[in-house]
N, CA, C and O atoms as CSV, one atom per row, in Angstrom:
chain,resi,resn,atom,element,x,y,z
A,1,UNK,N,N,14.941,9.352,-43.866
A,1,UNK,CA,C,15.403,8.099,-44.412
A,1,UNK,C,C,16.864,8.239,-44.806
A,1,UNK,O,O,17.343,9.321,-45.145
A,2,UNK,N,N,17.612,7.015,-44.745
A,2,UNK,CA,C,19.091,7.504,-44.981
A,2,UNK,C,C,19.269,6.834,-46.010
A,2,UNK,O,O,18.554,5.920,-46.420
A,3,UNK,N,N,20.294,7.281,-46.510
A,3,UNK,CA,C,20.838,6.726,-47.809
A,3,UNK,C,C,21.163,5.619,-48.305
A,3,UNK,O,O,22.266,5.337,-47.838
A,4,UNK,N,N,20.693,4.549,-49.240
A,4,UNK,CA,C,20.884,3.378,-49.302
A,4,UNK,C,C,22.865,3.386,-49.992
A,4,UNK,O,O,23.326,4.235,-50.755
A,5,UNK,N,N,23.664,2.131,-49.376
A,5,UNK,CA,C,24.573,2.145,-49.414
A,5,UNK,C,C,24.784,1.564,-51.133
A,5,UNK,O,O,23.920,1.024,-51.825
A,6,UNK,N,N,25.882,1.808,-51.424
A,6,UNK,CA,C,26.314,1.351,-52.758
A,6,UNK,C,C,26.353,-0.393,-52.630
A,6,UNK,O,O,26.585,-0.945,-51.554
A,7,UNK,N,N,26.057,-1.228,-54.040
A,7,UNK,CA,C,26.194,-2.622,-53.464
A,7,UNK,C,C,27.993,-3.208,-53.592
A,7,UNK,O,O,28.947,-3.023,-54.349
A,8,UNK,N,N,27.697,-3.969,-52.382
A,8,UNK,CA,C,29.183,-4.608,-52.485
A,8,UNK,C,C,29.725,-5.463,-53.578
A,8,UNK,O,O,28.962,-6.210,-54.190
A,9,UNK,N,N,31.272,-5.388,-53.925
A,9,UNK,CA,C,31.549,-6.051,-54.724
A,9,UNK,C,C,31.417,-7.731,-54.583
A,9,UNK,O,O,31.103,-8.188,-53.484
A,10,UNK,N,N,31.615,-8.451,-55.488
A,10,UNK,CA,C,31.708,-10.015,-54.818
A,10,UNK,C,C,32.958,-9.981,-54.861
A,10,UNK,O,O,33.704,-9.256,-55.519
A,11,UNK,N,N,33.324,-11.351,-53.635
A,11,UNK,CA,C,34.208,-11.324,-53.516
A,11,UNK,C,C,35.377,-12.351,-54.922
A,11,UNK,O,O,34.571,-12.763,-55.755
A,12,UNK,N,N,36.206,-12.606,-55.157
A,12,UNK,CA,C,36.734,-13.641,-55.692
A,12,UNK,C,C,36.548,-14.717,-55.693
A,12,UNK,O,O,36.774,-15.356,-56.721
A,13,UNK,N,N,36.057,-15.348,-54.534
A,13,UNK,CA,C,36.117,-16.952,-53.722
A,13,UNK,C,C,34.792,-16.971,-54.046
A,13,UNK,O,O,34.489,-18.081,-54.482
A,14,UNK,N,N,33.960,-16.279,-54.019
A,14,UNK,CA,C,32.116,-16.082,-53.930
A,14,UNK,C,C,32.036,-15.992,-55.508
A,14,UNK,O,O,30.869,-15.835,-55.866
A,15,UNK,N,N,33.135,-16.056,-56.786
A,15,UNK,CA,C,32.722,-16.030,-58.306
A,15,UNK,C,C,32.711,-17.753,-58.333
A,15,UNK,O,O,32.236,-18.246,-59.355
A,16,UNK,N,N,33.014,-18.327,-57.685
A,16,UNK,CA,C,33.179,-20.234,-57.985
A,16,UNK,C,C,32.113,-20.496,-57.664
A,16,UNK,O,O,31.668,-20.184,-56.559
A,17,UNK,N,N,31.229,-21.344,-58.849
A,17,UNK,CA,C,29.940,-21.273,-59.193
A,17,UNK,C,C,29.478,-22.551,-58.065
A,17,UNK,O,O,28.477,-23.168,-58.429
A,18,UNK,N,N,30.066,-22.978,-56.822
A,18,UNK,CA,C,29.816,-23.815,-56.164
A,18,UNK,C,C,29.356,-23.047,-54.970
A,18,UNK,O,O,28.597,-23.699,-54.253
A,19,UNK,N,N,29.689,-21.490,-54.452
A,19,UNK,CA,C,29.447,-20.753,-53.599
A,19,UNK,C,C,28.571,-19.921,-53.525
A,19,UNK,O,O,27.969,-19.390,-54.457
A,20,UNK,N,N,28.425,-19.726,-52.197
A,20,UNK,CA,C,27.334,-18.893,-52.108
A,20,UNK,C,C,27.670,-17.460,-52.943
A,20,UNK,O,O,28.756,-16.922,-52.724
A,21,UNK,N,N,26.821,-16.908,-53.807
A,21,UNK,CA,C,26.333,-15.842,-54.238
A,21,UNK,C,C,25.631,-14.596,-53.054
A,21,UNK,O,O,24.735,-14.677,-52.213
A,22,UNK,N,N,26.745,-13.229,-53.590
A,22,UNK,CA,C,26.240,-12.290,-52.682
A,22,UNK,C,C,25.413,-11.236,-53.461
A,22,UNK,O,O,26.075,-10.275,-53.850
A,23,UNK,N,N,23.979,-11.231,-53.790
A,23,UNK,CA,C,23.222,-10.387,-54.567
A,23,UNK,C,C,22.755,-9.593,-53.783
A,23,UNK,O,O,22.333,-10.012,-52.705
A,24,UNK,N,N,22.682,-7.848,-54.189
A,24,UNK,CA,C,22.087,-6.853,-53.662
A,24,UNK,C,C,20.389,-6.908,-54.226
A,24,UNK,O,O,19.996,-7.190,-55.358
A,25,UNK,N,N,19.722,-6.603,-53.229
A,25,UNK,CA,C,18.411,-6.931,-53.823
A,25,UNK,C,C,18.196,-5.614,-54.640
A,25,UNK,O,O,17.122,-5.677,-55.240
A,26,UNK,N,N,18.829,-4.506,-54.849
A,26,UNK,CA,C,18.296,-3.503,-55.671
A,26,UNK,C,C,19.072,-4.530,-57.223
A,26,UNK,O,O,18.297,-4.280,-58.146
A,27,UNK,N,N,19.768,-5.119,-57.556
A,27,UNK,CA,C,20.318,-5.778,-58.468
A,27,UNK,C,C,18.770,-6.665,-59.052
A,27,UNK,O,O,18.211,-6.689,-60.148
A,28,UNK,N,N,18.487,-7.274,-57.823
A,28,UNK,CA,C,17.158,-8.444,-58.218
A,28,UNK,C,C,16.139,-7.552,-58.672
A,28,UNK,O,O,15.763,-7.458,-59.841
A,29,UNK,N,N,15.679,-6.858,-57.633
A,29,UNK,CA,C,14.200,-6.182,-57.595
A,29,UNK,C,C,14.217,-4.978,-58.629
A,29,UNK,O,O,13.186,-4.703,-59.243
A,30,UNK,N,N,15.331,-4.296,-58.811
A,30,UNK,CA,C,14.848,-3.275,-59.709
A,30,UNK,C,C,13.993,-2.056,-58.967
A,30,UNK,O,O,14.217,-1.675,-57.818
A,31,UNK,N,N,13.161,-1.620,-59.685
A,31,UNK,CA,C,12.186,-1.084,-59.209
A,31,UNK,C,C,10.852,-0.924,-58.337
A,31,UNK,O,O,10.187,-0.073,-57.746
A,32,UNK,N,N,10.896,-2.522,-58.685
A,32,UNK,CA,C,9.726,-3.813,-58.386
A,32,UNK,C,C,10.086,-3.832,-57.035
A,32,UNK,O,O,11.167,-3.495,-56.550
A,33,UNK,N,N,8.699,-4.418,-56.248
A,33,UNK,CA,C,8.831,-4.701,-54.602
A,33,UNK,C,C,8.418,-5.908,-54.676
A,33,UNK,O,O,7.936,-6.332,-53.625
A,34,UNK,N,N,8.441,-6.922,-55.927
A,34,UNK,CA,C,7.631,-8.069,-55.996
A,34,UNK,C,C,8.934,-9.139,-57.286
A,34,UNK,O,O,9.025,-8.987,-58.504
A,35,UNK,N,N,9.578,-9.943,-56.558
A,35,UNK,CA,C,9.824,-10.782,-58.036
A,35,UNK,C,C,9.544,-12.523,-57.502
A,35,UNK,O,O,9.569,-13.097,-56.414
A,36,UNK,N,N,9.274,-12.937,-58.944
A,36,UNK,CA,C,9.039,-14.605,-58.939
A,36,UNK,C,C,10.109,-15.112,-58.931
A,36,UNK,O,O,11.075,-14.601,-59.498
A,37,UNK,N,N,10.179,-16.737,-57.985
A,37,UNK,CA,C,11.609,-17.084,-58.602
A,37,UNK,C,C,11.301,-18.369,-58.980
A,37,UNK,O,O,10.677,-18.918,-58.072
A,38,UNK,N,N,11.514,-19.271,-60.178
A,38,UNK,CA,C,10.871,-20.460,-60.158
A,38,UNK,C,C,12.085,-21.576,-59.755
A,38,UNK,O,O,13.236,-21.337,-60.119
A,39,UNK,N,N,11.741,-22.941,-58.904
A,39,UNK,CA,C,12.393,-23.629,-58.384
A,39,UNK,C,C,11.659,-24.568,-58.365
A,39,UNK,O,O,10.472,-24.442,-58.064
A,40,UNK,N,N,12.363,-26.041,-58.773
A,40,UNK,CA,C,12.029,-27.509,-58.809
A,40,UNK,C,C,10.609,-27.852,-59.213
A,40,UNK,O,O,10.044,-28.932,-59.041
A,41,UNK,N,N,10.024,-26.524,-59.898
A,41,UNK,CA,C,8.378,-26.475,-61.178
A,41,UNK,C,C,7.634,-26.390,-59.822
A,41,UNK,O,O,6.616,-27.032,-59.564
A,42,UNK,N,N,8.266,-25.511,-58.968
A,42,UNK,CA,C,6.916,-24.091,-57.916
A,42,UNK,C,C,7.819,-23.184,-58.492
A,42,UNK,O,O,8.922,-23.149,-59.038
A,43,UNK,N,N,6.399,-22.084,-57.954
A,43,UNK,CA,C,6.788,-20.623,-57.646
A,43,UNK,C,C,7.075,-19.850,-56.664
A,43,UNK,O,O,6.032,-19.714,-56.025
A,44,UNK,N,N,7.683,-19.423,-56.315
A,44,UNK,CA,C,7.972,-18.880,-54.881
A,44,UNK,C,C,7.994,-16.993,-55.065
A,44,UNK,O,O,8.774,-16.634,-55.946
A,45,UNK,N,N,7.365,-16.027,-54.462
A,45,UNK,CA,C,7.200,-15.251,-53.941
A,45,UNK,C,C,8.292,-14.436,-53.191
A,45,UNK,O,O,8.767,-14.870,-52.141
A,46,UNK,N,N,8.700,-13.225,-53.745
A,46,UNK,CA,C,9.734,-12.738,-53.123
A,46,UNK,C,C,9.848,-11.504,-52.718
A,46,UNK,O,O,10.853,-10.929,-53.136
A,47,UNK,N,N,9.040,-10.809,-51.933
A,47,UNK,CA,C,8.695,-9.682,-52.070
A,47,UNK,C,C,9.247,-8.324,-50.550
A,47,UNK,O,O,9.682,-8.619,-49.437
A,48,UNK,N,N,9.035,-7.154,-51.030
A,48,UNK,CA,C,9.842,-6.221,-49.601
A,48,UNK,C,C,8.866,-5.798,-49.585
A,48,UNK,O,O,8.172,-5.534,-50.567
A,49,UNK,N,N,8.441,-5.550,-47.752
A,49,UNK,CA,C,7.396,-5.188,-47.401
A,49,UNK,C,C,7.574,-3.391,-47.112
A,49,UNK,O,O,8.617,-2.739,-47.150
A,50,UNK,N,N,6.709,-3.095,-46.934
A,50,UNK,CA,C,6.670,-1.647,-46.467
A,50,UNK,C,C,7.887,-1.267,-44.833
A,50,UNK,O,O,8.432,-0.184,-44.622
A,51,UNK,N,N,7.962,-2.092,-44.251
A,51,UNK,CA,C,9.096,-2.093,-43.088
A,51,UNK,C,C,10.451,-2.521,-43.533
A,51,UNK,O,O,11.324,-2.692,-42.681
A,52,UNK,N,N,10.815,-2.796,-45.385
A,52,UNK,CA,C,11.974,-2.883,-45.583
A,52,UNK,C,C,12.198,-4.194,-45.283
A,52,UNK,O,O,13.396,-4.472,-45.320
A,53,UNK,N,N,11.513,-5.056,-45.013
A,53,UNK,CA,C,11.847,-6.619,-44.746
A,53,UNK,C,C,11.624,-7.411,-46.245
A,53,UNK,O,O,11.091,-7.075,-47.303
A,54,UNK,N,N,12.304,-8.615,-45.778
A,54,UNK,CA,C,12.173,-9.633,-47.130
A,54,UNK,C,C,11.436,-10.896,-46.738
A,54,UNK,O,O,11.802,-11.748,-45.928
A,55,UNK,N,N,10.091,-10.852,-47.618
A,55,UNK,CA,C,9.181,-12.260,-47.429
A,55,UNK,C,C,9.367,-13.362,-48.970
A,55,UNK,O,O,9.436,-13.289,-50.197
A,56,UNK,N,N,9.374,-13.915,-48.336
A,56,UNK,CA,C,9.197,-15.708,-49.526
A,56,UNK,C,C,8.214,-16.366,-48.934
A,56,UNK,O,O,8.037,-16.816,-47.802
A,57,UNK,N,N,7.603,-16.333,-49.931
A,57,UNK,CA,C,6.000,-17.666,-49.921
A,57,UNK,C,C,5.901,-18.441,-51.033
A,57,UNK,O,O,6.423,-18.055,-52.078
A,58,UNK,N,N,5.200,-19.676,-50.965
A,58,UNK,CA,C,5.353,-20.228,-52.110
A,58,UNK,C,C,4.284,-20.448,-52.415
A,58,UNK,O,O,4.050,-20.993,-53.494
């Protein structure tokens, strides 16, 4: 397995709260392979699978 890279900085243009946001998922997830995110009163499902992929279900 190789080494996970350090996360990138944001950029300047990406701090204006109108833009897209660049989050490292070790920032989100932590430790966790599982986080909730709540949106418009659902829940949505956010989880890394064993192949390193990213699923959302709601």
């Amino acid at each position: 397995m190789t080494e996970p890279s350090p996360p990138r900085p944001v950029p300047a243009e990406a701090k204006n709260e109108h833009a897209a946001a660049d989050l490292d998922t070790r920032e989100l997830f932590g430790r966790r392979s599982e986080i909730r995110i709540s949106h418009d009163a659902a829940i949505y499902r956010l989880r890394i699978t064993r192949a390193g992929k990213l699923i959302l279900t709601k």
